[in-house]
C-alpha positions, 0 to 999 in steps of 0.5 A: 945758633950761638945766639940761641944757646945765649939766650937759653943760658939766659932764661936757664939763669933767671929761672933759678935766679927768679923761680928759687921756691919752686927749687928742691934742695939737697945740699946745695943741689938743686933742680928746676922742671920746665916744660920742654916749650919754656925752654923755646922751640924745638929748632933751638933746644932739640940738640941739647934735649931730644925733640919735643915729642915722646922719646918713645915715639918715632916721630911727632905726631900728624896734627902740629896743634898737639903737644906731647907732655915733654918736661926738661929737669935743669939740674945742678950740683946733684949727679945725673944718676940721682936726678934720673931716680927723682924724676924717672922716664916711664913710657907712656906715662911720664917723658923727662929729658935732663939737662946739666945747668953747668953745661948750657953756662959753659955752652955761652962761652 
């Protein structure tokens, strides 16, 4: 397990390292929206983001060829609180989940 959360932090560090256009900035804060699949399977993500079915759901649905419409917002240097009103949750419409960028480089250690 300790090798994948290695490897997310790495892809994490080259997604703001590599993607920095696609990167809103509010005085050095800065968020980055990734499908939850970027991220790698559900097996290595899930307990830092939730499963990679709608978190309104139950379970994942019947067929394992479908894919809910899960977006993971990697933030830093901003509050979770103003991250949650940039990129709200509207079930049935829109499912982020949030994940804190010091948290995961922290988590390599």
């Amino acid at each position: 397990m300790k090798r994948s959360k290695l490897q997310l932090a790495f892809i994490l560090a080259c997604v703001f390292l590599f993607a920095s256009c696609a990167i809103k900035h509010e005085s050095r804060a800065s968020t980055v929206v990734l499908s939850y699949q970027e991220l790698g399977p559900q097996v290595a993500v899930y307990e830092l983001i939730g499963f990679e079915w709608y978190q309104w759901n139950n379970h994942g649905g019947s067929n394992p060829n479908e894919v809910d419409n899960v977006k993971v917002v990697v933030y830093r240097n901003v509050s979770l609180d103003k991250v949650k009103e940039m990129y709200p949750v509207v079930v049935r419409k829109q499912d982020y989940r949030y994940l804190d960028y010091t948290k995961v480089t922290r988590a390599k250690n």
